[in-house]
N, C-alpha and C positions, 0 to 999 in steps of 0.2 A: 567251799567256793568252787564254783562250775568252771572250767573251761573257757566257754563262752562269755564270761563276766569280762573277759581278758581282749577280745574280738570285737571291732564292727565289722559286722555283716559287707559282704560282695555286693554290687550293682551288677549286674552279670551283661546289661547293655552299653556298660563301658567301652569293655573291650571285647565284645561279640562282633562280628562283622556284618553286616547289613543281609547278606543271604544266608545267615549260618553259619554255623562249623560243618564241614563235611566230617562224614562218618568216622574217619580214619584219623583226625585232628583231634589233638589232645583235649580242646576243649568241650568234645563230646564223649573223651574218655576220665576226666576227672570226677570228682565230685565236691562242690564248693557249698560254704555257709552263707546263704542268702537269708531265709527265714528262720529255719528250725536248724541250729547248730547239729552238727553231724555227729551220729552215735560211734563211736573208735572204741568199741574193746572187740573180741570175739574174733582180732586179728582180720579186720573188714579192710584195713588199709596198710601199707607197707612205708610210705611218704606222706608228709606232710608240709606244704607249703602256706609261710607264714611271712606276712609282711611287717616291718614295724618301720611306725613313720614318724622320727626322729634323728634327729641332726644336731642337737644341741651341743654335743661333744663332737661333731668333725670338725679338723680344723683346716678354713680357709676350701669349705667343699659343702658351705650353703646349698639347700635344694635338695640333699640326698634324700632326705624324707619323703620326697615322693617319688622314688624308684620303684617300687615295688609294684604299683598300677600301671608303672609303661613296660614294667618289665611282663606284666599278663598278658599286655596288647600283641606281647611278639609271643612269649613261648607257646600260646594254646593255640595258633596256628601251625605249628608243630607239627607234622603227623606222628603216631606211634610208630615205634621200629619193632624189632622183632621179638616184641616182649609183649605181655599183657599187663597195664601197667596199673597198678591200685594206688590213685594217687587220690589227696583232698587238699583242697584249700580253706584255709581254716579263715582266710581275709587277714586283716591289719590290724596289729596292735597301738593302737592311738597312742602319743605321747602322754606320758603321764605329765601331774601337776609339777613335779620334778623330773629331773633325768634317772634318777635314784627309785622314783616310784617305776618308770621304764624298765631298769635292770629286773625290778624284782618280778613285774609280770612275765617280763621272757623268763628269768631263771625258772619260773614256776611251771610254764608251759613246758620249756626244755626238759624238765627233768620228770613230767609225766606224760612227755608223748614218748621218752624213753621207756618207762614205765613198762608203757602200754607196745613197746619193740616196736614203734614207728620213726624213723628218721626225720627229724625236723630240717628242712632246705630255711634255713632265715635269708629273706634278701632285705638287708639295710634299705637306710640308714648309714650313720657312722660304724668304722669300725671301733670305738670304744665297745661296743656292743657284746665284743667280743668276749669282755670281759663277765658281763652275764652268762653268754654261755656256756664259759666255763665253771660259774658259779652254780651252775645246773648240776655239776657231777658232784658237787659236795654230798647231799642228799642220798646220794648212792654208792658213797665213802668204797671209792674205787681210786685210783692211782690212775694218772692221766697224761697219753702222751699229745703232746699240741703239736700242731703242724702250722706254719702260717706262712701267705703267701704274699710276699708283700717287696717293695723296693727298699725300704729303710727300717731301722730296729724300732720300735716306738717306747722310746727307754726315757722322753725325755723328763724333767725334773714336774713332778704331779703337785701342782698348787692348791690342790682343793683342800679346804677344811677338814681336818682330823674327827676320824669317826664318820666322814660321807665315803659313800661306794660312788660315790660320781668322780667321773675320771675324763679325759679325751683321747680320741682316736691316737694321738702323737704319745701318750703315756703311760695308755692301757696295761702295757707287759710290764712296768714296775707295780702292779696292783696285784698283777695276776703273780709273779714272781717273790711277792711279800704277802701273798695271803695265808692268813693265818686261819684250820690249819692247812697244812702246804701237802696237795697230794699233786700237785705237779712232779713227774717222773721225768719227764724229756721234754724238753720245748727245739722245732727247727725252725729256721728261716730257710724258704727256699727265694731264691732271685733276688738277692738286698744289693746294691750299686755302691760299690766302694765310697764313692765320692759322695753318697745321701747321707753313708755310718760315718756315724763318732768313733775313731779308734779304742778311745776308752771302753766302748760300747762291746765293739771285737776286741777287749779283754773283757770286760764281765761273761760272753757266752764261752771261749776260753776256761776260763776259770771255774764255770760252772757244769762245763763239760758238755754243752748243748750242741747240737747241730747247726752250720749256718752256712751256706752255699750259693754264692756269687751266681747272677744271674749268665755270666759267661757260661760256667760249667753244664747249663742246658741248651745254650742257643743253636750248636750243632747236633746235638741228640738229648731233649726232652725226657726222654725215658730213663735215663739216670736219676730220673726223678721218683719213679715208681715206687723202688724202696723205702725213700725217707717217707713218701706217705702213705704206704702198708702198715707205717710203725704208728700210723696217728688214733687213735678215739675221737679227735675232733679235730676239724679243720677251720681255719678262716682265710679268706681271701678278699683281699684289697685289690679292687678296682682299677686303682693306678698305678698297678704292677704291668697294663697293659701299655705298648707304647703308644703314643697318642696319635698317630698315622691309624693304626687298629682301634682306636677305640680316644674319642675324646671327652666323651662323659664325664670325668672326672677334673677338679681345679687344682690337682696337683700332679695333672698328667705332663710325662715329661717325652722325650725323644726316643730316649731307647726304653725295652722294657719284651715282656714277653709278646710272638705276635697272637696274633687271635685263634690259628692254628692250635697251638701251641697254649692256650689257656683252656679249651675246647680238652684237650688232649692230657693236661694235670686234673679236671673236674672226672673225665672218664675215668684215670686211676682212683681217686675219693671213690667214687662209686663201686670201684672193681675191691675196694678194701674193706675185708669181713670183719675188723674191729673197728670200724667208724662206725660213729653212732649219730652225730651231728655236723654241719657243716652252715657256715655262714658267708655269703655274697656281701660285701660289702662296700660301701663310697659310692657308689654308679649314678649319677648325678641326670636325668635328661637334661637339665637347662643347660648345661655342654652339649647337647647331644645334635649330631648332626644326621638330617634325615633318618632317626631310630636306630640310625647302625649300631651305634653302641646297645640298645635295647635288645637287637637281633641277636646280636652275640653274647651275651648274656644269658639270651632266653634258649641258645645254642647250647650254650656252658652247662646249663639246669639239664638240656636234654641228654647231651652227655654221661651228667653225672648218674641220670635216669635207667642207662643203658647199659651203664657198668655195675647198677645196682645188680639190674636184672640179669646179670651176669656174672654175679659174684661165682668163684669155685670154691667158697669154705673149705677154704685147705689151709685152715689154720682152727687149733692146734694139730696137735697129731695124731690126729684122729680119722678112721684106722693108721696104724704104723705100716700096715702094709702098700698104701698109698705114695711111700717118700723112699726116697733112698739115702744112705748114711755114706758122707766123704770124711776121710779122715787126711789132714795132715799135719806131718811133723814137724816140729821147730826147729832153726836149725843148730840151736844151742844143747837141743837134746831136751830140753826142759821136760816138755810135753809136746800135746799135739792140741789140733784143733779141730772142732768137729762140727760142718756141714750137713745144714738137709738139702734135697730139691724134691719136690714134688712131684710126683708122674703125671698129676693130672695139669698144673698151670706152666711146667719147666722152671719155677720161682726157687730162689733159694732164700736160706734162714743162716745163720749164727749163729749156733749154741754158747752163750757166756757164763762159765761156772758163779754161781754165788759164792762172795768166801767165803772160809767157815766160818760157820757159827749165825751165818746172817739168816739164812731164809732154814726153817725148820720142814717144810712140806715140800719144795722144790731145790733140786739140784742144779739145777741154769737157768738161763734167760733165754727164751728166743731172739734175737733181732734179724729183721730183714736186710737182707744184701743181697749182692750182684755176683754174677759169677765171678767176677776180676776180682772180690773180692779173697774168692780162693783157689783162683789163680796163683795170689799174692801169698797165700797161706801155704801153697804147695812150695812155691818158692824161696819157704822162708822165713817170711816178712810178717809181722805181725801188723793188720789190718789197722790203720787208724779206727774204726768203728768199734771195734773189738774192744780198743782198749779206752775208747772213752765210757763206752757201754759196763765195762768191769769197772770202773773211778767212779761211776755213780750208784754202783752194786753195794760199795765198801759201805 
């Protein structure tokens, strides 16, 4: 089965603008599927930009389905930044006959534009979707960390029929969290709103030993954020994590939430992170949408993400050793110590997490990404909360 089976083709005078694109404008810098689906092996493209136009699973955020075409209207007027950028638009994957035949053509796409080392940008639709794309990394039976960007957990209780992969955007993460088999390694929430969570909710990732970070702990410095999504293979980002002054495209946009800045600014980290392989946009509704500002900024967010690609520093792993430098410190119990990378080329640092014995046969730690405060805290002493959720899930 081709690729293209999966696609309807671009109208390229949709979102063209009456005198063109100038030269410098994305839309004379992509390459899109109008007639003849686009040949991707031979590493001819770097991104892939794919729409799918379904909604069936968002709840109470009707209309998402056609996101994807207002969001071209704005990002190809774009100019390129200072990158030369190999990008394709492969068009929109049409709802299937079910929501469940939907998952399967993204899973399909996802996991061979991987394949093929091209990053797939998904812009929704629902975010139930999300849960395809992670059903993309089965196929390449790799261990998977999630990142997801969103105001509330989407833990809620899943009604669908036993035996369907159809799921909605509010329930998604018990599909992906019970999928069988389970190569989920780390799942975070970044920006969840106390008052959206179920406490139950903040005991299950507790207990599971997951990441999950109150939208406070970015609203003065955003870049606290950077780490948690260095650590991600895929991201997804809910729409109505923007607050709705910035952005009201979406029917479950609320008052506070991240500003637009500031989403613009988490998409540029995705991009800047050398183990992301996939990322999806999600919920972005125009029929909210007020004069395209929410389109604009979106199709901002994509450029972002575009910019951090082209700017990745693969300074991950360690490779050469001669590029990083080694911190050690000591505990203050005597135990042991702890041991620090940074980088010479990004100033980034890492966490070394021993495996216990006996667990892993070929490696002796874990990397995980941190912040300098984090050893800071290590020189001081203290033993890192990250450290040690990161080892509880080693065991």
């Amino acid at each position: 089965m081709s690729l293209s089976d999966f696609f309807s083709p671009l109208a390229l005078e949709k979102f063209t603008p009456k005198q063109g694109f100038y030269t410098s404008q994305l839309g004379m810098k992509a390459s899109f599927y109008t007639e003849k689906f686009p040949e991707l092996g031979d590493k001819t493209f770097d991104i892939a930009i794919l729409g799918v136009k379904d909604d069936r699973g968002a709840v109470n955020n009707n209309g998402c389905s056609l996101g994807p075409d207002y969001f071209r209207e704005q990002f190809y007027l774009l100019h390129e930044g200072a990158f030369e950028s190999r990008i394709v638009d492969l068009g929109n994957i049409i709802a299937g006959a079910t929501i469940s035949d939907t998952y399967v053509a993204l899973k399909m796409v996802v996991t061979e534009l991987m394949r093929l080392d091209i990053v797939p940008v998904i812009i929704g639709g629902g975010q139930d979707l999300t849960y395809a794309q992670y059903m993309a990394y089965e196929a390449l039976e790799q261990k998977v960390d999630l990142v997801v960007v969103d105001s509330r957990f989407d833990l809620d209780e899943d009604e669908n029929e036993q035996g369907s992969i159809a799921t909605r955007s509010d329930t998604y993460l018990n599909r992906i969290f019970m999928h069988q088999p389970n190569y989920l390694f780390n799942f975070s929430n970044i920006g969840y709103q106390t008052y959206l969570v179920n406490q139950d909710s903040l005991k299950v990732m507790n207990k599971l030993y997951f990441d999950v970070h109150r939208l406070g702990e970015f609203l003065t410095d955003v870049s606290s954020a950077e780490p948690v999504i260095r650590n991600a293979n895929m991201m997804s980002f809910d729409f109505s994590c923007i607050r709705s002054s910035d952005s009201s495209a979406n029917g479950n946009a609320g008052p506070n939430g991240f500003y637009g800045e500031q989403a613009c600014k988490i998409a540029h980290y995705a991009g800047l992170n050398d183990k992301l392989t996939s990322i999806g946009f999600y919920e972005f509704n125009p029929a909210f949408d007020h004069g395209s500002q929410s389109a604009m900024l979106l199709g901002q967010m994509v450029w972002y993400f575009v910019d951090g690609f082209y700017n990745r520093k693969k300074d991950f792993p360690l490779n050469p050793k001669s590029q990083y430098l080694i911190y050690r410190a000591s505990l203050n119990d005597g135990s042991g110590e702890m041991l620090f990378v940074k980088s010479k080329k990004s100033d980034r640092w890492w966490m070394q997490v021993p495996y216990p014995s006996g667990v892993s046969k070929n490696e002796r730690f874990h990397l995980v990404p941190c912040r300098y405060e984090d050893y800071t805290m290590a020189v001081n002493g203290e033993v890192p909360d990250l450290w040690w959720r990161t080892y509880q899930k080693l065991l």
